[in-house]
One Martini backbone bead per residue (centre of mass of N, CA, C, O) as a GRO file, in nm:
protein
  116
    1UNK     BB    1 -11.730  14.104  11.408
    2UNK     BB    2 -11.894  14.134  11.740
    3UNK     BB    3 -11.877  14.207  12.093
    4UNK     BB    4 -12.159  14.269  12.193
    5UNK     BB    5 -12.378  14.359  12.473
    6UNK     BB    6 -12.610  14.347  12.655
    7UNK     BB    7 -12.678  14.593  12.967
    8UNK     BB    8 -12.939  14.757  12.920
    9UNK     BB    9 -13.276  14.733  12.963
   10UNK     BB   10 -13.612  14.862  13.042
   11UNK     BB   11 -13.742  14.556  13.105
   12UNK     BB   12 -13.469  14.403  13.270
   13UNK     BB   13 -13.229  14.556  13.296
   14UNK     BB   14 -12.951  14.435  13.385
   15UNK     BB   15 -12.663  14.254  13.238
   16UNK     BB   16 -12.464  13.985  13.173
   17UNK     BB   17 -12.095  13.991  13.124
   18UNK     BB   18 -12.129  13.641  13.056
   19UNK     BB   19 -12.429  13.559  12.943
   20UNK     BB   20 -12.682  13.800  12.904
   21UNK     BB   21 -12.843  13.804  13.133
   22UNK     BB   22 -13.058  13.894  13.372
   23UNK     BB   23 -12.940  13.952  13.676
   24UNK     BB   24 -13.211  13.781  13.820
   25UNK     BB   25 -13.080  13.505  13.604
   26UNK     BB   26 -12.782  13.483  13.656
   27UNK     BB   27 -12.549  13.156  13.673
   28UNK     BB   28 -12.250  13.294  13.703
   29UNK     BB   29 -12.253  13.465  13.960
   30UNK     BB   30 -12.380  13.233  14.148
   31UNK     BB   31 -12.110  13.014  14.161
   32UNK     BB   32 -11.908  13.245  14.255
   33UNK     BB   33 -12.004  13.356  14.526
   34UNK     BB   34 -11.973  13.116  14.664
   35UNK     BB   35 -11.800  13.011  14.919
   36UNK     BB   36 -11.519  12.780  14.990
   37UNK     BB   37 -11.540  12.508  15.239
   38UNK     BB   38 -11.501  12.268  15.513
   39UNK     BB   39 -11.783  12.275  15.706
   40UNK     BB   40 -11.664  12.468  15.963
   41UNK     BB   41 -11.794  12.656  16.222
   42UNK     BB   42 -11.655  12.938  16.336
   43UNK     BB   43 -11.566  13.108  16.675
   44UNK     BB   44 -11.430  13.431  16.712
   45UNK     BB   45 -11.308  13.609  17.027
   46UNK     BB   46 -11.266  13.998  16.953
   47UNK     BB   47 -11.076  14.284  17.023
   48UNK     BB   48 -10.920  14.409  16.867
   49UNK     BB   49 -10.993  14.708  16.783
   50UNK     BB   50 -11.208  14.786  17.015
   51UNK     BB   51 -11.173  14.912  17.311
   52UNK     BB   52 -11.239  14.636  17.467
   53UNK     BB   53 -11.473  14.479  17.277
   54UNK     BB   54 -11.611  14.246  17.228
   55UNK     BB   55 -11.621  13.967  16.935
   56UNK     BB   56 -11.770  13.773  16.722
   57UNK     BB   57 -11.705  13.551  16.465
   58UNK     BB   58 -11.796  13.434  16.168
   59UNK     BB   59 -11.663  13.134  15.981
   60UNK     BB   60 -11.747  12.934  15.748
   61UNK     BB   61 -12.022  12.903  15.589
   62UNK     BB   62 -12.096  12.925  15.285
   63UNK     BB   63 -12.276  13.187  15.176
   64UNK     BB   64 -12.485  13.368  15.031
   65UNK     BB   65 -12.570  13.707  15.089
   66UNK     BB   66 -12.874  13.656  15.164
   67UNK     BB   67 -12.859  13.409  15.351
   68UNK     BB   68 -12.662  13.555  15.575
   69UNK     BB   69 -12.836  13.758  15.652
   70UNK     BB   70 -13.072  13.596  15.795
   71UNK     BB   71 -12.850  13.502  15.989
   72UNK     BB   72 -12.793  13.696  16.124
   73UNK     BB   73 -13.043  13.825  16.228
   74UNK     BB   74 -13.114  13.587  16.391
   75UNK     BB   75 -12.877  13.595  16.585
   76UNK     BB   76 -12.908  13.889  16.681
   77UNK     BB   77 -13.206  13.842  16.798
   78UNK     BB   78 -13.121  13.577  16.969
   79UNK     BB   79 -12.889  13.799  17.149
   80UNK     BB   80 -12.944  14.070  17.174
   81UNK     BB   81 -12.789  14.209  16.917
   82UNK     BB   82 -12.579  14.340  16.724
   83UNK     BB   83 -12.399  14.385  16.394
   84UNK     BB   84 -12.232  14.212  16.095
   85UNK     BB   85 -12.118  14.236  15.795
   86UNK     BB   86 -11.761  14.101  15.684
   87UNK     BB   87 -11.624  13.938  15.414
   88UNK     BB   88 -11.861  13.674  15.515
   89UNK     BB   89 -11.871  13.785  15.790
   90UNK     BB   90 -11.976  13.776  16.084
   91UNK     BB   91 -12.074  14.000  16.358
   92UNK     BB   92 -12.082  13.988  16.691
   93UNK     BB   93 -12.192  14.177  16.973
   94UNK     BB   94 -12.015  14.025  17.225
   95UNK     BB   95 -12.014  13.719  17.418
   96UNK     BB   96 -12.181  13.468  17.258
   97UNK     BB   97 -12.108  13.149  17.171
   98UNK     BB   98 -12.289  13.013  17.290
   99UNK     BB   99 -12.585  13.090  17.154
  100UNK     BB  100 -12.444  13.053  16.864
  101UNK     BB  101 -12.390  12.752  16.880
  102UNK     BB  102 -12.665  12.624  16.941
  103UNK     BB  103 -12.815  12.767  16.689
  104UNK     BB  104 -12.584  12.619  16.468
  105UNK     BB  105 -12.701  12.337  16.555
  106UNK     BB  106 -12.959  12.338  16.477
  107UNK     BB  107 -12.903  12.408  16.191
  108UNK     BB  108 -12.643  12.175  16.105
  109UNK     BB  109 -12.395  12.263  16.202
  110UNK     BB  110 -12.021  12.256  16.253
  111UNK     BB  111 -11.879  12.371  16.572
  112UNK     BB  112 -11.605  12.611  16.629
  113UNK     BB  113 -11.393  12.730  16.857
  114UNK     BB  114 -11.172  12.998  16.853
  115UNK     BB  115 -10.966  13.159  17.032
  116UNK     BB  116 -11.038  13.370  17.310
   0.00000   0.00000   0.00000
């Protein structure tokens, strides 16, 4: 008996090694993806190790990584300004909490202020 499983095909690409499906199909990966959240959308206004210039964090969004991105881009285009995802967290720079709240809030999001 043999435990071998498909890695890579020409026709489908890369392939999960735990269902065996193409990564573009795969159902175990999508799943585990996802963080559990409590429902609430913080945001936390910090300076600390960034040479006093604030950044907004948004965290407890609990999104895959593609929509994710996607509310980024919103908010940073609707606050005019640069920003960044880090380990599931979005990070806004400059004190933007009210526009970004207010559009969180409009997505349906329940959202509470946390930090300085």
């Amino acid at each position: 008996m043999s435990n071998r499983s498909v890695v890579y095909s020409t026709d489908q690409g890369r392939h999960c090694s735990g269902c065996s499906r193409p990564k573009s199909q795969c159902t175990c990966q999508a799943a585990s993806a996802t963080p559990k959240t409590d429902g609430i959308v913080r945001l936390q206004r910090q300076t600390k190790g960034r040479a006093g210039k604030p950044v907004v964090i948004i965290t407890g969004l609990g999104l895959q990584a593609d929509k994710l991105k996607q509310l980024a881009k919103r908010l940073k285009s609707k606050c005019g300004v640069g920003g960044s995802i880090e380990t599931g967290n979005i990070l806004i720079q400059g004190d933007q909490r009210d526009k970004i709240r207010t559009e969180l809030e409009n997505l349906g999001y329940t959202v509470k202020l946390s930090g300085g």
